[in-house]
C-alpha positions in Angstrom: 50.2 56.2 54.6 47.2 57.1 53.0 45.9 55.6 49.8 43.0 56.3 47.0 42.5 54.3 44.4 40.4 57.1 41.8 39.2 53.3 39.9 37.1 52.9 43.5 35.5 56.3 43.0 35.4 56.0 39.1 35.5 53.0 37.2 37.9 52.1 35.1 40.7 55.0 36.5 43.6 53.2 37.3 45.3 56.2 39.1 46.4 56.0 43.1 46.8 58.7 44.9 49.1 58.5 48.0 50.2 60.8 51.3 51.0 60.8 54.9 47.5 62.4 55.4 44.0 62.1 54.1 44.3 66.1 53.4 47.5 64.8 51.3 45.3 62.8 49.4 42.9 65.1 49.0 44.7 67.7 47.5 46.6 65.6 44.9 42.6 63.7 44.1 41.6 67.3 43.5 44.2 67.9 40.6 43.8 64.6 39.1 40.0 65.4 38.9 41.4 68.6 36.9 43.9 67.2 34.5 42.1 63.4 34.3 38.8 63.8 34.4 38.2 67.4 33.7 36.8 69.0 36.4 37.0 72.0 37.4 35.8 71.4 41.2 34.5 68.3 43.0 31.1 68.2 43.9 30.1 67.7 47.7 28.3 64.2 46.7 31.7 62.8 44.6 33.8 64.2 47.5 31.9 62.3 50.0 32.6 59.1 47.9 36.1 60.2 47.7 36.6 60.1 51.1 34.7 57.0 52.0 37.4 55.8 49.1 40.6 56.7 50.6 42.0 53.7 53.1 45.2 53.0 55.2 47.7 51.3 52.8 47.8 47.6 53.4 43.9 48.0 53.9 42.6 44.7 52.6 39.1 45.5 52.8 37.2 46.4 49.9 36.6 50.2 49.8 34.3 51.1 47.0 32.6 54.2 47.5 30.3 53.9 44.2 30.6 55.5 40.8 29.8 58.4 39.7 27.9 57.2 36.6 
């Protein structure tokens, strides 16, 4: 299982995002961007931290990817 925690990518966002793939993920990051944080599409430099984000559940490493203030 797949995990992203959106408070790694943006600060403060306590949202998790869960799937059986990183494309999983992906897709269900992509609509929270929409209806959370709106917008519209994800830009190449916030998807890169996205992904860097998104860890194997039970992951204890820290997996900040940065913010995007």
């Amino acid at each position: 299982m797949k995990v992203l925690k959106c408070g790694d990518v943006v600060p403060g966002c306590k949202a998790e995002m869960r799937g059986e793939s990183e494309h999983d993920v992906l897709r269900q990051a992509a609509a929270h961007a929409r209806t959370a944080h709106n917008m519209d599409s994800i830009p190449p430099e916030v998807l890169s931290k996205v992904k860097r984000a998104i860890h194997d559940e039970g992951d204890a490493k820290s997996h900040k990817a940065g913010s995007l203030h």
